[in-house]
C-alpha positions as CSV (number, residue, x, y, z in Angstrom):
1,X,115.8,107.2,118.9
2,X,112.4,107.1,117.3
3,X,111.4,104.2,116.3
4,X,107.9,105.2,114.1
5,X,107.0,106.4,111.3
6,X,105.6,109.9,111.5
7,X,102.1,111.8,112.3
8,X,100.6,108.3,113.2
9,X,99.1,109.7,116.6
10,X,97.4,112.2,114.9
11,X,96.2,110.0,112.0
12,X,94.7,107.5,114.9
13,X,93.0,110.6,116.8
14,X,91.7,111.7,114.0
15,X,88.3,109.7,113.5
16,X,87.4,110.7,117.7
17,X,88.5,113.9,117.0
18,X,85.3,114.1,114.4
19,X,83.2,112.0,116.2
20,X,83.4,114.5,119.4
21,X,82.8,117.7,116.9
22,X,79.7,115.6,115.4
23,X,78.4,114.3,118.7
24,X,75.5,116.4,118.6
25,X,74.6,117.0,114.4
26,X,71.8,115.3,113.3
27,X,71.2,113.7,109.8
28,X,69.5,117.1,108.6
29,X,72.2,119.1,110.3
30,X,74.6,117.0,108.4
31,X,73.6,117.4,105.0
32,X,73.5,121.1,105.7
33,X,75.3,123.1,103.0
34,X,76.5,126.7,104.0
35,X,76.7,127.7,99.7
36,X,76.4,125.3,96.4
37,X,79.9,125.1,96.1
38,X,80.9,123.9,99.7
39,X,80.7,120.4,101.4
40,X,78.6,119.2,103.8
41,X,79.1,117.1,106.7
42,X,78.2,114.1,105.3
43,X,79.9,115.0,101.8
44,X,83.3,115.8,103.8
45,X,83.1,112.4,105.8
46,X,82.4,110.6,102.0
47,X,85.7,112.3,100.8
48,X,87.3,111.1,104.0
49,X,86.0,107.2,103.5
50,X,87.0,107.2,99.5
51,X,90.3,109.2,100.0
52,X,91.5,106.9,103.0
53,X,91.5,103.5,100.6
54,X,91.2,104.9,97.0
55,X,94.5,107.2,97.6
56,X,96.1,107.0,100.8
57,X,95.7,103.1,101.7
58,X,96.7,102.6,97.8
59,X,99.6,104.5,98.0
60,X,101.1,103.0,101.4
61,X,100.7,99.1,99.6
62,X,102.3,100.7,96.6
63,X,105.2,102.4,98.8
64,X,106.0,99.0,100.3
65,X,105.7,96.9,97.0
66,X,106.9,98.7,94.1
67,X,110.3,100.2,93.4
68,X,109.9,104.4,93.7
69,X,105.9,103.9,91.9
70,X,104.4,106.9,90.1
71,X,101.2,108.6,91.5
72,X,98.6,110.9,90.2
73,X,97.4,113.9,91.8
74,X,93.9,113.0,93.4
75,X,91.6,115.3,93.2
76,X,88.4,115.0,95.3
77,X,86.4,117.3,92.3
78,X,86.7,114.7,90.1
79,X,84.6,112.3,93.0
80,X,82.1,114.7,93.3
81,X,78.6,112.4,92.4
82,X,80.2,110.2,95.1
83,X,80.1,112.3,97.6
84,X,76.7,114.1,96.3
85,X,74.4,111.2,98.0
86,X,76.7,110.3,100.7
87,X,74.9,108.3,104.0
88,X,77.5,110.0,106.4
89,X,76.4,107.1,109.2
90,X,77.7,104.4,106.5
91,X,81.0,106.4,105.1
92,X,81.9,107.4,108.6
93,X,82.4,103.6,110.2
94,X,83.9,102.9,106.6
95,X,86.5,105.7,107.4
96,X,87.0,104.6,110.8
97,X,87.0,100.9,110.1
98,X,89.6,101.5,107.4
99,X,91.8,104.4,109.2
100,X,91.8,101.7,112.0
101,X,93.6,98.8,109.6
102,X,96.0,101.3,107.9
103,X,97.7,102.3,111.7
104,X,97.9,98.9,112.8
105,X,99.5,98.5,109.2
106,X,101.4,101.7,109.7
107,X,102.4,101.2,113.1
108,X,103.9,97.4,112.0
109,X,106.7,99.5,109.7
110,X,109.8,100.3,110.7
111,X,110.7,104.3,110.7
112,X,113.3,103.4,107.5
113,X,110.0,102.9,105.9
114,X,109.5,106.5,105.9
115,X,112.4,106.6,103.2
116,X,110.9,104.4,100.4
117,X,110.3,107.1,97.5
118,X,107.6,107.3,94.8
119,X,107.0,109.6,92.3
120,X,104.4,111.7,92.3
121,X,103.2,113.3,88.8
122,X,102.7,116.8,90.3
123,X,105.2,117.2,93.4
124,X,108.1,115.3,92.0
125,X,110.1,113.2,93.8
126,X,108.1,112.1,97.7
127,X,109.0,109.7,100.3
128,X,106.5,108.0,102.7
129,X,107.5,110.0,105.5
130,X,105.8,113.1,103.7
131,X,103.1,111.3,102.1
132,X,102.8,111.0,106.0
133,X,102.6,114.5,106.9
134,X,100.3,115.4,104.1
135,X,98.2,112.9,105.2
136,X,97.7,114.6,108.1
137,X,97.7,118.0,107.0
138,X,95.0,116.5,104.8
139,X,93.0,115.1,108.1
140,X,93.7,118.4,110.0
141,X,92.1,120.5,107.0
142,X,88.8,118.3,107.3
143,X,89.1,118.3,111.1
144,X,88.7,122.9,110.9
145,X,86.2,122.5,107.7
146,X,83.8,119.8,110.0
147,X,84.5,122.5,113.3
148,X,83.4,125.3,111.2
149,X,80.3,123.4,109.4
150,X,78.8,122.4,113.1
151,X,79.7,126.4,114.9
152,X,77.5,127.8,111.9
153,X,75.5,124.6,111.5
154,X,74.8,124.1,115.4
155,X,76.1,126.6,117.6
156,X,76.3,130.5,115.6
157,X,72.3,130.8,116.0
158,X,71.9,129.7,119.4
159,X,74.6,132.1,120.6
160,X,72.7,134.9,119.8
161,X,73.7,138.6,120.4
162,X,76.9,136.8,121.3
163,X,77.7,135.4,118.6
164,X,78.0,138.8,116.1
165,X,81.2,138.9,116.5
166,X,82.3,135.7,115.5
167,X,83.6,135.4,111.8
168,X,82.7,132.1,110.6
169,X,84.3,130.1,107.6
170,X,82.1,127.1,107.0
């Protein structure tokens, strides 16, 4: 019998995870921008720190204190100026130091948790447990979008001839 709630040791790997795939970007590398319209490093670890307490952390408290609470869709365009001038050095330890309190919160629940119910104003009817998953589908997506910034940031150049053949999505 399992007694957790989902996707939390994913959630927890998440922050090494990024810090191994950044390990060797510098500030200029991570401010690199592959077009206008795509996010940096630095902006992607800015959407990570305000998403993790603005929505995610927000949503969990209200989860566990309100009866079946109503969210609205978050939409990291409408946060854009915030990530705009993002220090990633600063949002990064904010997202870890945060993700860090919300799995020892997490990890404190019992798996029945997973059932508490919210509405949200787009998806309908949600429970924890799948605010859970797409928690970590969120992470995941941010996890390939840093991987692809640092292989054409970092790595496509450097490869060369070799690296022709490589079709990159940054």
């Amino acid at each position: 019998m399992n007694n957790s709630l989902p996707c939390l040791d994913l959630l927890e790997a998440t922050p090494a995870i990024l810090r191994g795939l950044m390990s060797e970007i510098s500030e200029e590398d991570s401010r690199w921008k592959p077009a206008q319209d795509h996010f940096s490093i630095a902006e992607v670890l800015s959407h990570l720190s305000h998403s993790e307490g603005r929505c995610y952390r927000t949503r969990v408290d209200r989860f566990l204190s309100e009866e079946m609470p109503e969210f609205d869709p978050d939409d990291a365009q409408m946060h854009l100026a915030v990530y705009k001038n993002a220090d990633p050095d600063e949002d990064f330890g904010h997202f870890e130091d945060q993700r860090e309190t919300n799995i020892v919160l997490l990890r404190g629940l019992p798996a029945q948790a997973g059932n508490r119910r919210a509405l949200h104003r787009a998806a309908g009817e949600i429970t924890l447990s799948q605010m859970l998953h797409e928690w970590a589908l969120h992470d995941l997506g941010h996890i390939r979008q840093i991987a692809e910034l640092v292989r054409a940031r970092k790595y496509l150049a450097g490869a060369g001839p070799l690296g022709e053949d490589y079709k990159l999505n940054p």
